[in-house]
N, C-alpha and C positions, 0 to 999 in steps of 0.2 A: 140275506146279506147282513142285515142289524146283528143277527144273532153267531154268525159268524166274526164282526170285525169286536163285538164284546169279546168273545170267547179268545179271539186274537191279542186284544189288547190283555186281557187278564194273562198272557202267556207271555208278552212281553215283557209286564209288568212283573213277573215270575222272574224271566230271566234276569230284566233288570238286578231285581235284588240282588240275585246268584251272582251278579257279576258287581254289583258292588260290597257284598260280603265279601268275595275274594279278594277286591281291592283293600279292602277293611283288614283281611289278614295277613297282608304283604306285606299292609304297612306298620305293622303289627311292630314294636321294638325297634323301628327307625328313629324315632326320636334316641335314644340311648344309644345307639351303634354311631350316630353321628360322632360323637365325643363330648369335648368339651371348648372352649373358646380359652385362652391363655389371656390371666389379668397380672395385677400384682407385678411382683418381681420377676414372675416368670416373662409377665409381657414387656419390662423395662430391658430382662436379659436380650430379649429379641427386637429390640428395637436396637441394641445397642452393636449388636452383631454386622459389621462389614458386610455383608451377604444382604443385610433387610433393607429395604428402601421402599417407598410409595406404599407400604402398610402391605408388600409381599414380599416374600425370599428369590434371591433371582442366584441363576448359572454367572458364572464369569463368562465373560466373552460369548457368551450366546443367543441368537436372534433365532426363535422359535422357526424352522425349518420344516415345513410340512411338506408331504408328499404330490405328487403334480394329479393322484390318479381323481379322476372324475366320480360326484355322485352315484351316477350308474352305474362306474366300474364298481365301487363300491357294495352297492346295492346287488351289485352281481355276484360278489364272493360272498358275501354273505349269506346266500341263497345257496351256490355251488361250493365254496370253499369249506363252511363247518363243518360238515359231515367228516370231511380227512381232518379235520383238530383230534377225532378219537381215536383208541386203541379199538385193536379190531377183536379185542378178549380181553380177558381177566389179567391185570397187570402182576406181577407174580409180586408175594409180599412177604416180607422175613418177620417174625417176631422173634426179639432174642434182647428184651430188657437185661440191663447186667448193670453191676454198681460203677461209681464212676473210678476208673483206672486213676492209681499214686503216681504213675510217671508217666512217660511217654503222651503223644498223639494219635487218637482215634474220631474219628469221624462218621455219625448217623445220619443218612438221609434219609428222610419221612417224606419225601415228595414236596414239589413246588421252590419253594425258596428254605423251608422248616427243615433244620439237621442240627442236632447234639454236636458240641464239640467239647474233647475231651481234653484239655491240655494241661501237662505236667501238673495235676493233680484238681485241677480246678475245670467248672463244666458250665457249658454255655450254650444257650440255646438259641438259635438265630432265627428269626420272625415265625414263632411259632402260630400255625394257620391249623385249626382241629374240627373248623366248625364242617357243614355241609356245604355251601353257597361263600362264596366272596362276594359280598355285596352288603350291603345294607337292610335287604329282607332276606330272612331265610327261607321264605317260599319265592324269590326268583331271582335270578340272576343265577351266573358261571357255576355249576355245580358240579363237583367231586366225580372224576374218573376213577378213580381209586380209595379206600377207604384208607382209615388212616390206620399204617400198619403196628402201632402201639398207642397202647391209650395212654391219654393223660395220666392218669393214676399208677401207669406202669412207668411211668420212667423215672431213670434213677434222681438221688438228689441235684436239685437245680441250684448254681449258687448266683448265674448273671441268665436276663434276659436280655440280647439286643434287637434293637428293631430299626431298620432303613430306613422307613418314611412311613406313612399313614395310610395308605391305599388298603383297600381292604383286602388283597392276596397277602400283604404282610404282616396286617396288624388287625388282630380278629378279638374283637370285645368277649365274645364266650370263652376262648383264651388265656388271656389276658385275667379276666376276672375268675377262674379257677386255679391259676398260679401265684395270683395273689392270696388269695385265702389258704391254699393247703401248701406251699412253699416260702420257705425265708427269703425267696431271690432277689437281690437287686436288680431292677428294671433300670438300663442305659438307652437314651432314645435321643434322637435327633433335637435342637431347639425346637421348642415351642409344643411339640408330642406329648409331652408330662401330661399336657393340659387334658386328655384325650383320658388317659389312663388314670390322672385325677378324677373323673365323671364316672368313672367306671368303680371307685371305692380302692383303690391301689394309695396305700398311705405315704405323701409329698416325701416321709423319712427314706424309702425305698427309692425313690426315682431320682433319677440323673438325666439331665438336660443337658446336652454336649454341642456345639458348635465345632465347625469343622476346625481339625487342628488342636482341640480339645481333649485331654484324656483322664482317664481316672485308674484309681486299682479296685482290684477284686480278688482278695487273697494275694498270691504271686503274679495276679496277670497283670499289665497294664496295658488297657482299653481304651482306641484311641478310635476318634470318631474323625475320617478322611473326606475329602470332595469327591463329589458325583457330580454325575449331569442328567437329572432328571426332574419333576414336578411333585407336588403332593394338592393332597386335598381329598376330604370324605364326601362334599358333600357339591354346589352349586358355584361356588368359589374356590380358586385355586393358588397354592402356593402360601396359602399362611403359616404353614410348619416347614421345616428344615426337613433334608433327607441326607443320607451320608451311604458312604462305604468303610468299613469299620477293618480297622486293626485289630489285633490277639495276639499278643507278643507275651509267651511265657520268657520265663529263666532259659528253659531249653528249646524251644519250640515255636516258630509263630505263623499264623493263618491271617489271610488276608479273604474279604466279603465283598463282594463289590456290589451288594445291594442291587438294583435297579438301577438303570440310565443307560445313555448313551458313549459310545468311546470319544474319548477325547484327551488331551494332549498331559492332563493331571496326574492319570496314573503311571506317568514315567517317574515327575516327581513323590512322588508316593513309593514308588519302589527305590527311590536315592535313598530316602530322608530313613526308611520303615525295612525294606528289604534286605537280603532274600527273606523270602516266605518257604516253607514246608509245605506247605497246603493254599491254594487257593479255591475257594467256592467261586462260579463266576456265573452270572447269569447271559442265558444261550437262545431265550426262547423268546415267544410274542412281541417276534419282530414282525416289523411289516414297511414296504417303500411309501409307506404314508406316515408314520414317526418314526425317520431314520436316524433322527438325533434323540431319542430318549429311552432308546431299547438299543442293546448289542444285535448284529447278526454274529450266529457262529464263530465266525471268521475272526470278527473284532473280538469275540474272548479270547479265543486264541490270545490275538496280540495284545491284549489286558493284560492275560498272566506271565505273556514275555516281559512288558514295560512293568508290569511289580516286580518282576524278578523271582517267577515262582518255581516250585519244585513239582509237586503232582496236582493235578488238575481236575477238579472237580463239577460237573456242568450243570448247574441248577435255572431254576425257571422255566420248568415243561414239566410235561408227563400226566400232573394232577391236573389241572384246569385249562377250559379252551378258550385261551384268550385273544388269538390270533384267527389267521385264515392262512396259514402253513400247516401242512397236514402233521399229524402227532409228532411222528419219530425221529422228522427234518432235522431239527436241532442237533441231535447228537451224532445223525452221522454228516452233518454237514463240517461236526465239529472235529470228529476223527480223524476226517481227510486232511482238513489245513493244521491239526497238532501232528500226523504224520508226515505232515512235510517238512514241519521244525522240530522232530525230533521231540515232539514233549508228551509227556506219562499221562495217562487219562484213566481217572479208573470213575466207570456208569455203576454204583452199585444199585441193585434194588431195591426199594423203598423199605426202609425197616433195615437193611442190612448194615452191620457195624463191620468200618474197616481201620486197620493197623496200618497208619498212611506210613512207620518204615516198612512194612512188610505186606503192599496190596496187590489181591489175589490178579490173577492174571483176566483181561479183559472178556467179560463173559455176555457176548448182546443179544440179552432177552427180552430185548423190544422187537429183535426184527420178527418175530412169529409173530405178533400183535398188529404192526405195522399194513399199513396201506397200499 
């Protein structure tokens, strides 16, 4: 028995380690994926902001609305529900890098919330996400249903980065610090964000800190950073950076992002002030009756791109990562059904594929062979 519980304890002791090396490598670059904390001018900018108060960014008008379902309900989908978050096969993927179009509007989506947009001669890229993992260690957390179907180094010249908010499906430090280095682009980012992509070696002359109602140029575009309803935060604390939904208004052409959040009564004004739109990007997915204020359902994109006053519709926030407990493919035809009841244009391209928002191909759904 002596000679058994040594033998035993030396195997524990084995394990042990195994299981705090792994811990060791998880945590591996957390410190740096965090960001950075906003001092200086940048922190004066955000204290000075309408929106900051009690040393966070707050919604208008909104009292944090959680869902009624119970722990165990909880604890229940999460056991039974993530299995349907995935594709039931290989998500089909275009690679077709091409230089950036002198006129018109076209549109890349790369999966998640990450798509090119090309407008009347100027190119922009929206919360590009290229790592493996959305999270803060690249050995766990949410990883990659889909690889990403163009590499960094293949796409064409970048001349704006915008980014919603801070969460790590939108704003991915390996990212970020590879577009700094081998592209000239101006980085546009919510208040208080810079500070994030300052830590990261992105030089202060490149970044723009916008509050909402805020805008800037870039080339012919002008960049205009709008109200959302949602949170930010990387880390244990929430709400010290801003987040937005963003304008693109060329000479001839303009797109509207609604970034992340919940629906609410803003983006009517936003389609007054900014609209019509050509193109809306809208997010559709990792919704759930437990943050019903901080994520769209389907439905409520829908009625996004009718109150911006859009033209063809776009549906992002699914596909690549499982962040809900709605099975994969929900999103978009939950989205089809309520845009064909009003009547509005929806084009699903597949990830990688570029499309000629005057001229998109006819609706092609190749998720449902994937689907659940």
């Amino acid at each position: 028995m002596r000679i058994f519980t040594s033998w035993g304890a030396r195997a524990l002791g084995v394990a042990g380690l195994g299981v705090a090396a792994g811990l060791v490598s998880a945590a591996r670059g957390i410190p740096s994926a965090m960001g950075g904390r906003a001092t200086g001018e940048r922190r004066a900018r955000m204290e000075a902001s309408p929106h900051f108060r009690d040393g966070k960014f707050h919604n208008e008008d909104l009292v944090w609305e959680p869902g009624t379902r119970s722990l165990a309900e909880t604890a229940g989908k999460m056991i039974s529900g993530r299995a349907d978050g995935v594709p039931g096969g290989s998500v089909p993927l275009v690679s077709q890098p091409s230089p950036v179009a002198l006129d018109g509007l076209h549109v890349t989506w790369f999966g998640h919330s990450s798509a090119l947009l090309e407008v009347d001669g100027v190119s922009v890229l929206l919360d590009p996400v290229w790592s493996d993992r959305v999270s803060p260690s690249q050995q766990v957390g949410p990883k990659r249903l889909h690889a990403s179907p163009v590499e960094l180094e293949d796409l064409p010249r970048i001349d704006a980065v915008v980014i919603s908010h801070d969460h790590y499906d939108h704003l991915d430090e390996g990212s970020i610090r590879w577009l700094a280095e081998h592209t000239d682009c101006q980085f546009l980012v919510p208040l208080g964000v810079g500070a994030h992509l300052a830590a990261w070696d992105v030089p202060e002359r490149r970044i723009e800190d916008l509050d909402w109602d805020e805008d800037t140029k870039v080339g012919d575009l002008h960049i205009t950073a709008t109200q959302a309803q949602h949170f930010s935060g990387r880390g244990f604390s929430r709400d010290g950076t801003q987040w937005a939904s963003w304008v693109i208004a060329g000479p001839e052409h303009r797109v509207f992002y609604s970034g992340d959040g919940g629906y609410f009564a803003g983006f009517s004004l936003i389609g007054e002030r900014h609209g019509p739109f050509d193109l809306t990007l809208v997010q559709v997915g990792a919704y759930d009756s437990a943050w019903p204020t901080i994520h769209m359902r389907p439905e409520q994109g829908v009625a996004t791109h009718l109150d911006v006053r859009g033209g063809l519709l776009l549906p992002v926030h699914w596909a690549t990562f499982n962040l809900a407990f709605h099975p994969w493919a929900e999103p978009v035809e939950r989205l089809l059904v309520e845009a064909e009841r009003h009547e509005v244009p929806v084009v699903v391209p597949r990830p990688g594929q570029r499309i000629d928002v005057s001229d998109p191909p006819p609706l092609d759904p190749w998720w449902r062979d994937l689907a659940h």
